[in-house]
Backbone as CSV, one residue per row, in Angstrom:
resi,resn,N_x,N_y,N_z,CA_x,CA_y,CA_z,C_x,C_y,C_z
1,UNK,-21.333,96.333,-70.112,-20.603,97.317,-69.364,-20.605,98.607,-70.168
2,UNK,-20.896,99.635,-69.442,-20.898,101.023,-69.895,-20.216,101.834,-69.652
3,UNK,-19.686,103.124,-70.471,-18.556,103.756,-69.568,-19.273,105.235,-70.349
4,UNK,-19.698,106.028,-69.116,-20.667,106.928,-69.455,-19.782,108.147,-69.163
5,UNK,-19.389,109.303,-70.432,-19.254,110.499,-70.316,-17.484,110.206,-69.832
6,UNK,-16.499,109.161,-70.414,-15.083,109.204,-70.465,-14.993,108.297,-68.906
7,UNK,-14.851,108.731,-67.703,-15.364,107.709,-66.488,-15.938,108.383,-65.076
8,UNK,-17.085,109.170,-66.018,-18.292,109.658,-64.898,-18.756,108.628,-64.160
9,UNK,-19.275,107.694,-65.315,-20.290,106.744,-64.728,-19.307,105.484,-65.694
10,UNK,-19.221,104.227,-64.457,-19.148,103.170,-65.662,-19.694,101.989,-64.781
11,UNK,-21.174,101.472,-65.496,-22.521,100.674,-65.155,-22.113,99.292,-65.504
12,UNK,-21.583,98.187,-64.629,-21.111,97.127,-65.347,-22.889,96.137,-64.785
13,UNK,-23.374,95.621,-65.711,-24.433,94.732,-65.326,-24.236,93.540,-65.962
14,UNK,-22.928,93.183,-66.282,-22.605,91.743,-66.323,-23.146,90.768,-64.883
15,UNK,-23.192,89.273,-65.328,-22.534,88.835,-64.368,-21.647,87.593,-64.389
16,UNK,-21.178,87.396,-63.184,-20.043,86.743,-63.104,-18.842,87.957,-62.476
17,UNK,-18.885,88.617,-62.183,-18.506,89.613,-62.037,-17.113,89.743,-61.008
18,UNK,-16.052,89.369,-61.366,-14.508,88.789,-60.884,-14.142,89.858,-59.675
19,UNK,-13.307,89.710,-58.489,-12.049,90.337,-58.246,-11.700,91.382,-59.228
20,UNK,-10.589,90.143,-60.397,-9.884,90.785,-60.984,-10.877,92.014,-61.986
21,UNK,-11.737,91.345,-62.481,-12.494,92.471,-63.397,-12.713,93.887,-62.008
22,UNK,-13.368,94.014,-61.008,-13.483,95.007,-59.817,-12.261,95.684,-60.093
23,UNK,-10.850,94.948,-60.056,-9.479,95.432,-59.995,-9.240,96.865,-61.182
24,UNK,-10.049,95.930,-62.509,-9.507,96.478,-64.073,-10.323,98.214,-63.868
25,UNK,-11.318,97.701,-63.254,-12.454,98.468,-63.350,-12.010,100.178,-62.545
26,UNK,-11.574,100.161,-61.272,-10.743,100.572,-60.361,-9.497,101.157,-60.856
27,UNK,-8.898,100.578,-61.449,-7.664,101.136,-62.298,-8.330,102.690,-63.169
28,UNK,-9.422,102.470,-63.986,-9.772,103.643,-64.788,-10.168,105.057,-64.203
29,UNK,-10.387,104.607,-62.578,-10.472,105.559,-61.486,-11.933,106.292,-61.958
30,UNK,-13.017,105.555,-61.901,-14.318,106.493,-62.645,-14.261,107.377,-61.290
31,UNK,-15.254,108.417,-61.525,-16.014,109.252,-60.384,-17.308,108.339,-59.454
32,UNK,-18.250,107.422,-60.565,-18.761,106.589,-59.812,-19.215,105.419,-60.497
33,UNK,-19.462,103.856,-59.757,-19.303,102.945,-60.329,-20.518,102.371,-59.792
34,UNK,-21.275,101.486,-60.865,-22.750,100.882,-60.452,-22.482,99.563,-61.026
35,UNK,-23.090,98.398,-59.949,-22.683,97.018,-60.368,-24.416,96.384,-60.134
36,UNK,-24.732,95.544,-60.912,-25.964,94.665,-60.646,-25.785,93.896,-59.002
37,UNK,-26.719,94.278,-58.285,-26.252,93.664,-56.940,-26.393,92.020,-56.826
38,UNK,-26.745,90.680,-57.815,-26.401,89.765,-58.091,-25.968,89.596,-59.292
39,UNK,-24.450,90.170,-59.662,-23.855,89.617,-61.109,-22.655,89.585,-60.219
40,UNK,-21.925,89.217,-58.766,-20.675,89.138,-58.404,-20.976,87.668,-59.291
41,UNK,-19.654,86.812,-58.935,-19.474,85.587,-58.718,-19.819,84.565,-57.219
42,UNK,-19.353,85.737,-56.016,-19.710,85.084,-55.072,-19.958,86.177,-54.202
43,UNK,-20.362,86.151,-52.581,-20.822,86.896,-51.931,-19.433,87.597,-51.363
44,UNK,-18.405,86.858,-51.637,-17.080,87.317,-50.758,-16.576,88.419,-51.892
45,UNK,-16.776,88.542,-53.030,-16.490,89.365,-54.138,-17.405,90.786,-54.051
46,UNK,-18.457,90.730,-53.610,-19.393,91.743,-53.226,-19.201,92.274,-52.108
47,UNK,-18.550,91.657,-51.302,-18.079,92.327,-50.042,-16.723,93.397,-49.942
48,UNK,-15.905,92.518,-51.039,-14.628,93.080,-51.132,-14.555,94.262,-52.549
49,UNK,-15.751,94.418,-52.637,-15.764,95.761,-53.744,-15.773,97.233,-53.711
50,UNK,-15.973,97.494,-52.072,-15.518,98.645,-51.799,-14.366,99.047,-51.432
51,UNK,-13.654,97.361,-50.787,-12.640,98.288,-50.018,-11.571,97.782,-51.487
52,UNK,-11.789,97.025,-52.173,-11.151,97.354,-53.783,-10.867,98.562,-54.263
53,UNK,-12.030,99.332,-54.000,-12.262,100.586,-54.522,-11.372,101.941,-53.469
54,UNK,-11.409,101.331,-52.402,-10.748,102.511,-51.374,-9.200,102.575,-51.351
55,UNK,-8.980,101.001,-52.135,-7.635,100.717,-51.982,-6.718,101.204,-53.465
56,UNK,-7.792,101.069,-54.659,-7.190,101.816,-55.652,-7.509,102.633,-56.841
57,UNK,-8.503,103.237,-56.326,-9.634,104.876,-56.819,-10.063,105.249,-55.052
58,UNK,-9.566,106.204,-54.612,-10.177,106.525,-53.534,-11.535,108.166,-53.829
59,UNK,-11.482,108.212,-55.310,-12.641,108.966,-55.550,-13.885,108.679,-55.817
60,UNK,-14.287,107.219,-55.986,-15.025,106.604,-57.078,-15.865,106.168,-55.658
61,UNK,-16.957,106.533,-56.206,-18.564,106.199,-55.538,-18.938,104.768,-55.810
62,UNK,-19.018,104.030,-54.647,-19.708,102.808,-55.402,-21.471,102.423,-55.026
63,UNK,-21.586,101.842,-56.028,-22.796,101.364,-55.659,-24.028,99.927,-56.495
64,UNK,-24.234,99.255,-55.882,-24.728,98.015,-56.572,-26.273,98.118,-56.328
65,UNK,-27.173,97.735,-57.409,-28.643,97.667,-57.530,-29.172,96.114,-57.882
C-alpha cells in the first residue's frame, strides 16, 4: 500500500482486501484511490467499494485495475 504525495494518491495492491481495511482507507479521505481489481476478498467487497467511498470521502476518485 502506497500513500502518494500526503493522500493524492493511495495505491493499495494488496490482496485480501477487507470492508473494514476499504473503511480505514476512506477515513484518510485521499483525492483518489486505486485498488488491484482481484485483491478484494470477495466479489461483494468490490462491489461495495464505491458506495464505501460515497458514504465516507465523498471526494475521493475510485478506481480498481
Amino acid at each position: 500500500m502506497f500513500f502518494v504525495d500526503d493522500n493524492a494518491l493511495v495505491a493499495c495492491f494488496e490482496r485480501g482486501v477487507t470492508e473494514d481495511l476499504v473503511k480505514e482507507l476512506a477515513g484518510h479521505e485521499p483525492l483518489r484511490v486505486l485498488f488491484r481489481d482481484n485483491g478484494f476478498v470477495s466479489d461483494a467487497v468490490k462491489i461495495n467499494v464505491e458506495q464505501i467511498f460515497r458514504q465516507l470521502s465523498l471526494v475521493t476518485e475510485v478506481k480498481s485495475l
